[in-house]
C-alpha positions as CSV (number, residue, x, y, z in Angstrom):
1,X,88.3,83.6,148.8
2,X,85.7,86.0,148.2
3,X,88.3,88.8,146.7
4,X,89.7,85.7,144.2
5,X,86.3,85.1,143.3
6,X,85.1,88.5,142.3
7,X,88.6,89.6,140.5
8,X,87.8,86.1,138.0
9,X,84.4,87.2,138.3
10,X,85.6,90.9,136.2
11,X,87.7,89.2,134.3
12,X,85.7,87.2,132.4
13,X,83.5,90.2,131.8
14,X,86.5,92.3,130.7
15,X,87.1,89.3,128.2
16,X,83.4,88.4,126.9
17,X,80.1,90.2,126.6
18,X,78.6,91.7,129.8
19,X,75.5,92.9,128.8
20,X,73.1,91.9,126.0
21,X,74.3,94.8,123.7
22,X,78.0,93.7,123.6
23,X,76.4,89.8,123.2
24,X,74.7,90.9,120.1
25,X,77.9,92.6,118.7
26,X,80.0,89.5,119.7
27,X,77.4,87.1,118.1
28,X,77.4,89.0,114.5
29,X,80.9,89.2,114.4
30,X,81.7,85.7,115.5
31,X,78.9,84.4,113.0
32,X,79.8,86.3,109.8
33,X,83.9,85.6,110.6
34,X,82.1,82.1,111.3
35,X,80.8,81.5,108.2
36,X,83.6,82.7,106.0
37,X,86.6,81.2,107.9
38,X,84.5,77.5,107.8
39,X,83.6,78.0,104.0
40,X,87.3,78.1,103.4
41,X,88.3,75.1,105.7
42,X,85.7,73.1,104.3
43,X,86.3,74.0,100.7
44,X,90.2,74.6,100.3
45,X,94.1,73.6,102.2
46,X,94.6,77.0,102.1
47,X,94.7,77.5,105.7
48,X,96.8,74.4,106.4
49,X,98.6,72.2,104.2
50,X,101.4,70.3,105.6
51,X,103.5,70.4,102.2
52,X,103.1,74.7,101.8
53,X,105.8,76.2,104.4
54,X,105.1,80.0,103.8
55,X,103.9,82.8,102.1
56,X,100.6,81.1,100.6
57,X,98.7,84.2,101.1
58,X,100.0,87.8,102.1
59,X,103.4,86.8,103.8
60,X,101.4,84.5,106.2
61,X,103.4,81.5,107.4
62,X,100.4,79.0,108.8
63,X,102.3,76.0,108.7
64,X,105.6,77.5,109.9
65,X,103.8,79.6,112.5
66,X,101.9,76.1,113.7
67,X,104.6,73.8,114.2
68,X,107.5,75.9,115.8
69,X,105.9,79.2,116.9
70,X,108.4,81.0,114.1
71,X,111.4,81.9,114.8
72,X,113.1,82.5,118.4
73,X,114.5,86.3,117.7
74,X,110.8,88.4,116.9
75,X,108.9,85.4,118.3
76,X,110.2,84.3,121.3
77,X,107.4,82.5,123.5
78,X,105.0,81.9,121.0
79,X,106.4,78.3,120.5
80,X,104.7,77.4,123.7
81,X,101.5,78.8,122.7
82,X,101.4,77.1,119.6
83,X,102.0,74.2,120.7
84,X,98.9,74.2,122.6
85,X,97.1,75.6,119.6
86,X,98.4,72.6,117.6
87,X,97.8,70.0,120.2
88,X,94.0,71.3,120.8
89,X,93.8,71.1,116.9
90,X,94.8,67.8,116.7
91,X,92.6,66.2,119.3
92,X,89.7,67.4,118.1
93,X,90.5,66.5,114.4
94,X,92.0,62.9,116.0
95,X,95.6,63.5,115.2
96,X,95.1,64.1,111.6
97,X,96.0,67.5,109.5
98,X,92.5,67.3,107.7
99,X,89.3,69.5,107.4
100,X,88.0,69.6,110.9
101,X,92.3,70.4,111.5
102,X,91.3,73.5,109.6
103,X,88.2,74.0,110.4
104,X,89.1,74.8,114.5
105,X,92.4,76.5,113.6
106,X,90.1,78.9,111.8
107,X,87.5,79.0,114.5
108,X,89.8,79.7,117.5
109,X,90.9,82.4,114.7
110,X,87.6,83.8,114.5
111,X,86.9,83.9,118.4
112,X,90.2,86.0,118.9
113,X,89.4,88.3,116.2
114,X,85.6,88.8,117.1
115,X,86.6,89.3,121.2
116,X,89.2,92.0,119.5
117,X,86.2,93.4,118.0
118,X,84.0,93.2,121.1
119,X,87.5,94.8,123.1
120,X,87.0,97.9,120.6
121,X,83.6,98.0,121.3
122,X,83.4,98.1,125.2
123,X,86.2,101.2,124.9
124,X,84.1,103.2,122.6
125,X,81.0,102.4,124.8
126,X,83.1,102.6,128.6
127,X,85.8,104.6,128.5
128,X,84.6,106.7,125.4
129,X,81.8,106.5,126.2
130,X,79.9,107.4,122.9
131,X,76.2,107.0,122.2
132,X,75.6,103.7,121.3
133,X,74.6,104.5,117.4
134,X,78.3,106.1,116.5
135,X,79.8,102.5,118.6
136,X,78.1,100.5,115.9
137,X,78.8,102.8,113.0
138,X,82.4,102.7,114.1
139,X,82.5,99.2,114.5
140,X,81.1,98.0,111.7
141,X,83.7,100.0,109.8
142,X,86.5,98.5,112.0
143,X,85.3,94.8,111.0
144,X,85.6,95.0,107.8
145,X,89.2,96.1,107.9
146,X,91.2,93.8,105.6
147,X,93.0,92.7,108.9
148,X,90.0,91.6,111.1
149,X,89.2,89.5,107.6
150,X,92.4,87.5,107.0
151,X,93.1,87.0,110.4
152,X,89.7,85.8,110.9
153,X,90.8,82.6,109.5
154,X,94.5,82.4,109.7
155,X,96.2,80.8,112.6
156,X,99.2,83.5,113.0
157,X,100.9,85.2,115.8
158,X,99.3,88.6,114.7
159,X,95.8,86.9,115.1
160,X,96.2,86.3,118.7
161,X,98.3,89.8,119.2
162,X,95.7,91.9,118.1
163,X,93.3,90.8,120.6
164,X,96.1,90.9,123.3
165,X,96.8,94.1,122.4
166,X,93.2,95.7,122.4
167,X,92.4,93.5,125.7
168,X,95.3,95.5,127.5
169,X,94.5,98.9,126.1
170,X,91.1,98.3,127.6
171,X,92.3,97.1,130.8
172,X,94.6,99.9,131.2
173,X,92.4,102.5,130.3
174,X,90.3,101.4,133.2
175,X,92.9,101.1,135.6
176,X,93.6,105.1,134.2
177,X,89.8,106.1,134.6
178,X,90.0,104.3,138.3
179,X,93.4,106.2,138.7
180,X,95.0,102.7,139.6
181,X,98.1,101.3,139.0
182,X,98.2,98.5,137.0
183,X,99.7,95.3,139.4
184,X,103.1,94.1,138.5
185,X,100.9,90.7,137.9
186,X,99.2,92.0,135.0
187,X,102.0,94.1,134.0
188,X,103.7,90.8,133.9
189,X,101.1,88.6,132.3
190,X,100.6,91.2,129.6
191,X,104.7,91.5,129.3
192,X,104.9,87.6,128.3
193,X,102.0,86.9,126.6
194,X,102.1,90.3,124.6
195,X,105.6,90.2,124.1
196,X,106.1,86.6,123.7
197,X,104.2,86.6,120.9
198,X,105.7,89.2,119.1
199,X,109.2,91.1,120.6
200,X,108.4,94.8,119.1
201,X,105.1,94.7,121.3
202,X,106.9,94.2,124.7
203,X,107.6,97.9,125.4
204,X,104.4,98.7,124.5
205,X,102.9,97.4,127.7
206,X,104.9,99.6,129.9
207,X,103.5,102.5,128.5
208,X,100.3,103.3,130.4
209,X,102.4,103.1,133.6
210,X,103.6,106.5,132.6
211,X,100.0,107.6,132.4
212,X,99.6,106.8,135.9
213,X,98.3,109.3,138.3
214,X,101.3,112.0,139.8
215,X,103.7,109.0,139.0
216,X,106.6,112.0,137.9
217,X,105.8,114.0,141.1
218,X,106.4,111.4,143.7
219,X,109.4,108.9,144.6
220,X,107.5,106.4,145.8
221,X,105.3,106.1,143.2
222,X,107.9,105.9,140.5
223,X,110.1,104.0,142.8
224,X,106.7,101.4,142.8
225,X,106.6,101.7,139.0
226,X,109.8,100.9,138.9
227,X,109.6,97.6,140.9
228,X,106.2,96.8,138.5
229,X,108.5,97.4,135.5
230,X,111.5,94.8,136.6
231,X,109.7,91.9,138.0
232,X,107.6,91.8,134.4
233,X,111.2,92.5,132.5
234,X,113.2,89.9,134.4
235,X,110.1,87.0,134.5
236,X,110.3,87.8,130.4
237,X,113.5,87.6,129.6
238,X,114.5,84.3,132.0
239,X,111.5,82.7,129.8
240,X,113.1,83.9,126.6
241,X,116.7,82.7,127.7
242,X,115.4,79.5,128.9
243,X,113.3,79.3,125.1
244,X,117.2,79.4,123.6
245,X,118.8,77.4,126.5
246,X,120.0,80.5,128.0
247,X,122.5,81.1,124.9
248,X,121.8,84.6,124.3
249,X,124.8,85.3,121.9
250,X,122.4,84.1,119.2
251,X,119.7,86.7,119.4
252,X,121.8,89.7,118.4
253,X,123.3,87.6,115.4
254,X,119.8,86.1,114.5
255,X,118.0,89.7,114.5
256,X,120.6,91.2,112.6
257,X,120.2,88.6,110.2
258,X,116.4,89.4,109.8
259,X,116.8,92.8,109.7
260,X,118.5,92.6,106.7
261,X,116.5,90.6,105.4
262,X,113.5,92.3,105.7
263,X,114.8,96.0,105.3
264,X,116.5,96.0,101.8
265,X,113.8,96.1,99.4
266,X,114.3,99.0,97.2
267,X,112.0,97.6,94.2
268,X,109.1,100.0,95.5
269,X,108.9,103.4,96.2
270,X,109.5,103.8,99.9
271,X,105.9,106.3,99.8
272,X,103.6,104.4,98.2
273,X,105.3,101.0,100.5
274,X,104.2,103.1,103.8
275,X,101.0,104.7,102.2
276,X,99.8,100.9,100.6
277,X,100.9,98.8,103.0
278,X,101.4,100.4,106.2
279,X,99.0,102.8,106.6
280,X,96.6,100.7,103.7
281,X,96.9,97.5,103.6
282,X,95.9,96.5,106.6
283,X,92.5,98.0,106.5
284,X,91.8,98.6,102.3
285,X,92.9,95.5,100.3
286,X,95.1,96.7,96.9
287,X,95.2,94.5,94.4
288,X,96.6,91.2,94.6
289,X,100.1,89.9,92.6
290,X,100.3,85.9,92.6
291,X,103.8,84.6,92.3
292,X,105.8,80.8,91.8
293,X,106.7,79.7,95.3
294,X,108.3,76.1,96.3
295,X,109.1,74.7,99.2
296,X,112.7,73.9,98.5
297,X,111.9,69.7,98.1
298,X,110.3,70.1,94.6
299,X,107.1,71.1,95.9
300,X,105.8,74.3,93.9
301,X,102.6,76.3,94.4
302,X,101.2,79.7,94.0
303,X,101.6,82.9,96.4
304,X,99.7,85.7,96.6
305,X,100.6,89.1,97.6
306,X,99.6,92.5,97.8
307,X,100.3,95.0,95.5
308,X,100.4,99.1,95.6
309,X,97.7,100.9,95.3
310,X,96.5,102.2,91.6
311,X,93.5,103.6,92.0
312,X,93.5,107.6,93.1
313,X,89.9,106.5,95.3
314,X,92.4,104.2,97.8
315,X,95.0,107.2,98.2
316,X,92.1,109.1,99.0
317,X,90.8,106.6,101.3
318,X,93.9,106.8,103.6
319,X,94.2,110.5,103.0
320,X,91.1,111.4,104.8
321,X,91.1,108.5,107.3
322,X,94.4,109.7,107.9
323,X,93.3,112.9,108.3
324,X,90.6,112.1,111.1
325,X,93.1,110.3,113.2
326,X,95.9,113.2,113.1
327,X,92.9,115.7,113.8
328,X,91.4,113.4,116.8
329,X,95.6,113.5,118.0
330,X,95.3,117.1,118.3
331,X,92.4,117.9,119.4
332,X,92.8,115.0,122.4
333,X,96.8,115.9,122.8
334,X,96.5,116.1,126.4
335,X,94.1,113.4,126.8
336,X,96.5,110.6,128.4
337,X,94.2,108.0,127.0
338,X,95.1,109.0,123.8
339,X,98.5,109.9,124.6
340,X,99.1,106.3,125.4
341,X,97.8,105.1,122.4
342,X,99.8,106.9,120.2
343,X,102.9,106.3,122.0
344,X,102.3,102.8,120.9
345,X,101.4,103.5,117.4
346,X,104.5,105.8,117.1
347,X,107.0,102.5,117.9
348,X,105.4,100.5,114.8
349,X,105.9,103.8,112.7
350,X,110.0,104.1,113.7
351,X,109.8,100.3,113.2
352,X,108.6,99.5,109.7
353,X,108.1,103.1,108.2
354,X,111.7,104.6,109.6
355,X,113.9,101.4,109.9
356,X,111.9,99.8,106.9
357,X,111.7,96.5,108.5
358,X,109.4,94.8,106.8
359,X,108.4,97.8,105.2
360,X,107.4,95.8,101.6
361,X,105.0,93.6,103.8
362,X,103.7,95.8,106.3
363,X,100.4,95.1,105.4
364,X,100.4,92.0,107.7
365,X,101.6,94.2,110.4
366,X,98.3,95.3,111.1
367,X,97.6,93.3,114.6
368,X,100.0,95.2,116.4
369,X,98.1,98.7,115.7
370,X,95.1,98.4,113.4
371,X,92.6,99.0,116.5
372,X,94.1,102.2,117.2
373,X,92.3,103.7,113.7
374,X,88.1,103.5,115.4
375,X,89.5,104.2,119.0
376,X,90.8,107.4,117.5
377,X,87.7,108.1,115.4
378,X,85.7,107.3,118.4
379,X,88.0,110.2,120.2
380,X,87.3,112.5,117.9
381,X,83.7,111.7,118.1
382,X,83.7,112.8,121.6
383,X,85.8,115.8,121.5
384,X,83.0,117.3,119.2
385,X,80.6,115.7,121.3
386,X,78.9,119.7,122.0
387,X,78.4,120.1,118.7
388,X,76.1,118.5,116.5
389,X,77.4,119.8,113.2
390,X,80.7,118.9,113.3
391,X,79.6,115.5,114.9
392,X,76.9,115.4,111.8
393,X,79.9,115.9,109.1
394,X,82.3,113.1,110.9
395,X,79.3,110.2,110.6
396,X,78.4,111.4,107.1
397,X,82.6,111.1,106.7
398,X,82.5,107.8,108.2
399,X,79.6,106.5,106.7
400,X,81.0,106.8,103.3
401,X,84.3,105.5,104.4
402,X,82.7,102.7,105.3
403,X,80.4,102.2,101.9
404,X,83.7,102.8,99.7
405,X,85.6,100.2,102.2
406,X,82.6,97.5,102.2
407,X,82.4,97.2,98.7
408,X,85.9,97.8,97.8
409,X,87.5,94.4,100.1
410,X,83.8,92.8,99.3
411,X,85.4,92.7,95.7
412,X,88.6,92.4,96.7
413,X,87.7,88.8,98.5
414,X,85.9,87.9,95.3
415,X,89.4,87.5,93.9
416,X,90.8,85.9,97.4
417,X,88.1,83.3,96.1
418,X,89.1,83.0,92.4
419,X,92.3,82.7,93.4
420,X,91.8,79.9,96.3
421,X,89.1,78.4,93.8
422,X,92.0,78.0,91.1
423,X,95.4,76.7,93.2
424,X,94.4,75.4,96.8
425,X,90.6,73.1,96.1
C-alpha cells in the first residue's frame, strides 16, 4: 500500500509544482494565459461557435475537434478524450454552448499549456540543471512562443499533445538519469494517450527505450525492451481497431486520402513554407491573411491564416535560433538526452518538411515539437557552462531573441484582436 502510495505521491509532483519556485512559474503562466484566454471567452464565439466547423483561426478545428475528436486515421483515440472534455464543459456551463462553455474550454486550455510550461521548466532546472536565472530567461522566451499563445485558449488535440509530449520527455529523462527502464505501464499509458491523440507521435514514445542503459549489449535487456515495446503496441492498436469497429481496411484508404489532401499545395515556395511555418510559425507569428469560409449550409464567416514571412528581421529570427539549436546538437551529439530529443524532432521534419504533409499549415504543428527549441538552448547553456564568455554571448543572444519576439507577437495579437473585434463579437 505504502509503494502505491509513494509512486501517486511522485507523480503528482512530476505533474504540478514541487517547490515554491516552480509554483511561482506555474502561477504567472497560468494567470497571464488566464487572463487572455477568459478576455476572449467573455468577449467573442471565437473559441466555440456551434454554427463555425473549421478553420476560424490558423487551421484550428474547435468545433470539429469538440464534438468527434477529428477524424479516426491521424486522430484515433482522441474521440474518447473529447468527449470527456465536452461533457465536463457542459456541466459546468448547464448543458448550454454559451460563455461559461467557452470560458472552461479555454481554461482547461490554459492549465495544459502552463503545466507544458512548468514541464520545460523542471528539465532545465533537474535534468539540466541550469542556474536558476538562465531557467527563467529561457522560459520566459518559450512562453511567448506563438504556440504556447493560441493554444492557450484553443480546445485542440495539439493543446493537450504538447503537454503529453513535454510530461514524457521529462519522465523519461529521469528514468535515463536513474538509469531505469521505463515500465511497460508507462510505456503503455504514454503509447495511448500520446498517440491516441495524434498518430505521428506514437513512435515517438518508444524512443528513449533505445537510450536505455547497455540495452544493445545484452539479450535480456533488449529481449525486456522488446516485451515493453509489444504490450504498449498491441493495447494501442486493439483500442484503435475497436475506435473503427475493428474494420481496419479503412485506415489505409482514409490516410491516403488525407495525404493528398494535405501534401499538394504548390502555391508557396516549398523554402519559405518550411522556414515560415515550420520552423516559424509556431514560435514568431507572420502576418495574418483572412479569407471567405462557409460551412457548406449557407453559413459564411471569416478565416484567418498565416502568411509567409516578409520582413528580412523574422528570417533572421529563425536563422540564428536555428543556429543555437544545430550548434547545441553538436556540441551535445553524444549526449543521449539530446539524442533522444532529436530523434523525435527529426520524424516531424521527414513528416511535414520531406513528405510535405501539411507542409502549407505547419504552423499549427507546433505541439508535437515546439518544446524541443529552450530544452536545446538550455543544452547549449550547459555545455559552455566552464566558460563564462561564451555563456555571457548566448544570454545577450537570447535576451534579444526574446525582446524582438515579445514585441513582434505582442503586435501581432493586436491584429488577432482587430480581427476577432471585427467578425466573431
Amino acid at each position: 500500500m505504502s509503494f502505491i502510495k509513494t509512486k501517486i505521491i511522485n507523480f503528482f509532483k512530476l505533474i504540478f509544482p514541487s517547490t515554491y519556485t516552480e509554483l511561482a512559474v506555474f502561477l504567472f503562466f497560468i494567470i497571464c494565459y488566464g487572463i487572455l484566454g477568459s478576455y476572449i471567452a467573455f468577449h467573442y464565439r471565437i473559441i466555440f461557435d456551434s454554427r463555425i466547423p473549421w478553420d476560424a483561426y490558423f487551421s484550428f478545428d474547435n468545433k470539429s475537434i469538440l464534438m468527434t475528436g477529428g477524424s479516426f486515421e491521424r486522430h484515433p483515440l482522441s474521440y474518447y478524450f473529447f468527449n470527456w472534455i465536452r461533457e465536463l464543459a457542459l456541466l459546468i456551463s448547464n448543458g448550454k454552448m454559451d460563455v461559461t462553455f467557452r470560458l472552461t474550454l479555454a481554461w482547461l486550455s490554459n492549465l495544459a499549456i502552463s503545466l507544458n510550461i512548468l514541464q520545460v521548466f523542471k528539465y532545465l532546472k533537474n535534468i539540466i540543471r541550469l542556474p536558476q536565472r538562465l531557467s527563467m530567461l529561457i522560459i520566459l522566451f518559450f512562453g511567448i512562443f506563438s504556440t504556447n499563445i493560441i493554444l492557450s485558449f484553443t480546445p485542440e488535440n495539439f493543446t493537450y499533445t504538447l503537454f503529453l509530449l513535454t510530461l514524457y520527455n521529462h519522465y523519461a529523462a529521469i528514468k535515463l538519469r536513474k538509469e531505469e527502464k521505463t515500465p511497460a505501464i508507462a510505456l503503455s499509458l504514454a503509447a495511448i494517450t500520446i498517440g491516441g491523440l495524434t498518430i505521428t507521435n506514437f513512435v515517438k514514445v518508444f524512443i528513449p527505450v533505445l537510450f536505455e542503459k547497455r540495452l544493445f549489449k545484452d539479450w535480456k535487456k533488449m529481449g525486456n525492451a522488446f516485451v515493453r515495446v509489444l504490450i504498449a503496441t498491441i493495447c494501442y492498436a486493439l483500442l484503435y481497431l475497436n475506435r473503427i469497429d475493428f474494420k481496419y481496411e479503412n485506415i489505409l484508404s482514409k490516410t491516403n486520402q488525407q495525404y493528398e489532401k494535405f501534401s499538394n499545395v504548390e502555391s508557396m515556395p516549398t523554402w519559405d513554407m518550411i522556414l515560415s511555418f515550420f520552423f516559424g510559425g509556431n514560435i514568431l507569428f507572420p502576418g495574418f491573411i483572412i479569407t471567405d469560409k462557409h460551412n457548406m449550409k449557407g453559413f459564411t464567416y471569416k478565416g484567418l491564416y498565416m502568411d509567409l514571412y516578409s520582413s528580412a528581421f523574422s528570417y533572421l529570427f529563425i536563422a540564428v535560433l536555428l543556429i543555437l539549436i544545430s550548434w547545441s546538437y553538436l556540441k551535445n551529439f553524444k549526449n543521449k538526452w539530446v539524442q533522444m530529443m532529436m530523434i523525435s524532432f527529426f520524424i516531424d521534419i521527414i513528416i511535414h518538411c520531406v513528405m510535405r504533409f501539411g507542409l502549407h499549415t505547419s504552423y499549427i504543428y507546433g505541439g508535437h515539437f515546439v518544446f524541443i527549441y529552450p530544452l536545446m538552448i538550455g543544452w547549449l547553456f550547459y555545455a559552455y557552462r566552464a566558460s563564462p564568455v561564451i555563456v555571457s554571448f548566448l544570454t545577450l543572444t537570447v535576451s534579444i531573441l526574446f525582446i524582438y519576439l515579445f514585441f513582434n507577437n505582442s503586435f501581432r495579437m493586436s491584429e488577432f484582436f482587430w480581427f476577432m473585434e471585427t467578425y466573431y463579437q
